[in-house]
C-alpha positions as CSV (number, residue, x, y, z in Angstrom):
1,X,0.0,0.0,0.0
2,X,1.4,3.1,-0.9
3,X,1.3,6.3,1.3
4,X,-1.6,8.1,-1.0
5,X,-3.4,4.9,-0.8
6,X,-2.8,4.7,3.3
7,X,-4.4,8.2,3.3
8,X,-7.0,7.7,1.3
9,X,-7.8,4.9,3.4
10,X,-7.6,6.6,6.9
11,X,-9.9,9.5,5.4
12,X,-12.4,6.6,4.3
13,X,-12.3,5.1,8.5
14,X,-12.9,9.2,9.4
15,X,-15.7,9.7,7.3
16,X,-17.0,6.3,8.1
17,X,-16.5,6.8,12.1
18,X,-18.6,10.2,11.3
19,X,-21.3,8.9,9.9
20,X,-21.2,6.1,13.1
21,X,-21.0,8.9,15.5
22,X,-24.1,10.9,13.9
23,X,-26.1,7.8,14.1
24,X,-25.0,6.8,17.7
25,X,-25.5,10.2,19.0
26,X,-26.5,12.8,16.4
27,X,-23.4,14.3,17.5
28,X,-19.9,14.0,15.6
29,X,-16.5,14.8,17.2
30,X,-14.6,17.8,15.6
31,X,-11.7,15.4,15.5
32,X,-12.7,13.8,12.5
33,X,-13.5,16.6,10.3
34,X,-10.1,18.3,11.8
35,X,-8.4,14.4,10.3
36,X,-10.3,15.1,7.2
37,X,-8.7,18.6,6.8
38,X,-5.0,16.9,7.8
39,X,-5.5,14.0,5.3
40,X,-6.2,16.1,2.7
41,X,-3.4,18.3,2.4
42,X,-1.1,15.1,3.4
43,X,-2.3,13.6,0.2
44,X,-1.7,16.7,-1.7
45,X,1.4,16.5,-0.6
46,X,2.1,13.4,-2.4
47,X,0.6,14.1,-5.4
48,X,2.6,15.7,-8.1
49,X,1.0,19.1,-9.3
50,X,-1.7,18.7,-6.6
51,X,-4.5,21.7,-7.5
52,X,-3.8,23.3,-4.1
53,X,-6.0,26.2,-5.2
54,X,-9.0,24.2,-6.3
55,X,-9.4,22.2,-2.9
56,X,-8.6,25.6,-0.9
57,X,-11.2,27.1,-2.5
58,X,-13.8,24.2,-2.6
59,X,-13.1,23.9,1.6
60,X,-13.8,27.3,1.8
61,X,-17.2,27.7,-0.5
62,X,-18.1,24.5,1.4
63,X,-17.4,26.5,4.8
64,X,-19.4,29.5,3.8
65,X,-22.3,27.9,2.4
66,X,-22.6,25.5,5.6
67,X,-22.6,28.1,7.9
68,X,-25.3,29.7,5.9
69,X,-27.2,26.4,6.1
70,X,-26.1,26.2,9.7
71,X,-27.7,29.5,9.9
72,X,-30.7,29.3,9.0
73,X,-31.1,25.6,10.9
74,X,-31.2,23.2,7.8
75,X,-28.2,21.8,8.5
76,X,-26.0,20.8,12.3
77,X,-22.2,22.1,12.8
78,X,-21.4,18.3,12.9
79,X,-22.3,18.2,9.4
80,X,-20.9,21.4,7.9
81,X,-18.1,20.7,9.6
82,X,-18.0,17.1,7.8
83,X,-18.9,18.0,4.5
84,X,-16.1,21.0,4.7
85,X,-13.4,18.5,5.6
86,X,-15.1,16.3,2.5
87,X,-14.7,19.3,0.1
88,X,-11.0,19.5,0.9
89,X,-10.4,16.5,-0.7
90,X,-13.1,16.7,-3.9
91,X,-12.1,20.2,-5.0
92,X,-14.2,22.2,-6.9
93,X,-14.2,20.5,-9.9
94,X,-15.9,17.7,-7.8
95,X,-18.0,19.4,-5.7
96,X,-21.3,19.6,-7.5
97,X,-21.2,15.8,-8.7
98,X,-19.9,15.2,-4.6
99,X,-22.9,17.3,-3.3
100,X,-25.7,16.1,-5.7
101,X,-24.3,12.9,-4.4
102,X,-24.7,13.6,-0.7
103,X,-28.1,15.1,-1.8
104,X,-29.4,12.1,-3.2
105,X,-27.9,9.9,0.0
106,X,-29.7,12.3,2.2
107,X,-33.3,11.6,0.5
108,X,-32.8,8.1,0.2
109,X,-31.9,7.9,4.0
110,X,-34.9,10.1,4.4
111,X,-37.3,8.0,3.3
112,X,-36.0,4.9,4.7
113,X,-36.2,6.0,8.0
114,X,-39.9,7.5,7.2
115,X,-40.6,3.9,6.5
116,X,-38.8,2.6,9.2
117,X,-40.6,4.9,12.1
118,X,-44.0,4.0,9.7
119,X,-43.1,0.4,10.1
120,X,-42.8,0.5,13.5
121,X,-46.0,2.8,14.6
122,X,-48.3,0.2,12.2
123,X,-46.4,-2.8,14.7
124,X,-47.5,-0.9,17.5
125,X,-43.3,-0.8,18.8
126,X,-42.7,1.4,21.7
127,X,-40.6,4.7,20.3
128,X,-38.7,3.5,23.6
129,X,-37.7,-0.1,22.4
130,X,-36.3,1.3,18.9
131,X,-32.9,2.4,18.5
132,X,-33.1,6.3,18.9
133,X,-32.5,6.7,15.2
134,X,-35.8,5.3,14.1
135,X,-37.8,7.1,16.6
136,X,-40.6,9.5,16.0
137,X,-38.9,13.1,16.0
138,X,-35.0,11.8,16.0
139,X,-33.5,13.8,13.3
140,X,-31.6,12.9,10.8
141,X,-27.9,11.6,11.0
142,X,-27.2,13.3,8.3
143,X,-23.1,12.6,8.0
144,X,-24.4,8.7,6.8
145,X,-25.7,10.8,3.5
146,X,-22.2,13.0,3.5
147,X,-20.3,9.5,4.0
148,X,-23.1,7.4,0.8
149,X,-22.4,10.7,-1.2
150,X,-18.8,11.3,-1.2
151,X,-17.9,7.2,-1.6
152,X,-20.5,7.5,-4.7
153,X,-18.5,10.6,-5.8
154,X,-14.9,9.4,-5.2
155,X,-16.1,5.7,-6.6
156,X,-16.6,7.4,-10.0
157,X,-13.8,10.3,-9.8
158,X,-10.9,8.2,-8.8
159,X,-10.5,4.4,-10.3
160,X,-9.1,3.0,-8.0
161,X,-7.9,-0.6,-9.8
């Protein structure tokens, strides 16, 4: 495994431990957005003619826009944070394909867990007796759509053979 590859890797576990964290808690740790951020520019380190610009710019349009999101309560810090430390690595050549993506993840997860909570109101099961995920009024760990979004992206920006 080479050192681009080891990175790549590690930002896969932080994205992945995100997502985990969101759905255990609704609640992730700075820590892994901050790692995202770090792997990032490691990587570009080890890439030849790495478009420094292009990611700078795509973590800070990501940045703005999530706080504006953040704002006006569509979207938790957790996840702007997230999907900032996501942007570093997609650049802005990536970013609309990586955030139509997430957007698509975050309906699809949406729904199932409409049909989940449905499911379990028609079976008569206690909110109390579900995980806290799938109960009424839970919101919605979003960072699983950031994590389905930005695999999806990366599966179809970078071959990985």
């Amino acid at each position: 495994m080479t050192l681009s590859e080891a990175l790549l890797a590690l930002a896969l576990l932080f994205l992945l431990a995100a997502a985990v964290a969101d759905m255990r808690r609704f609640e992730i740790p700075d820590t892994f957005s901050i790692a995202l951020i770090a792997l990032a520019i490691a990587f570009g380190f080890t890439q030849p003619d790495f478009p420094w610009l292009a990611h700078g710019a795509a973590l800070l349009l990501m940045f703005a826009l999530g706080a504006l999101l953040f704002s006006l309560g569509w979207m938790g810090g957790g996840d702007v944070k997230v999907l900032t430390g996501t942007a570093a690595w997609v650049g802005l050549q990536g970013l609309l394909m990586q955030l139509a993506g997430v957007a698509i993840a975050g309906g699809l997860l949406a729904l199932v867990l409409l049909l989940v909570r449905a499911g379990g109101r028609i079976a008569d099961v206690p909110d109390e007796r579900m995980p806290r995920m799938f109960q009424a009024g839970a919101p919605l760990p979003y960072a699983v759509a950031i994590a389905g979004g930005t695999i999806w992206w990366a599966w179809r920006a970078w071959p990985l053979a």
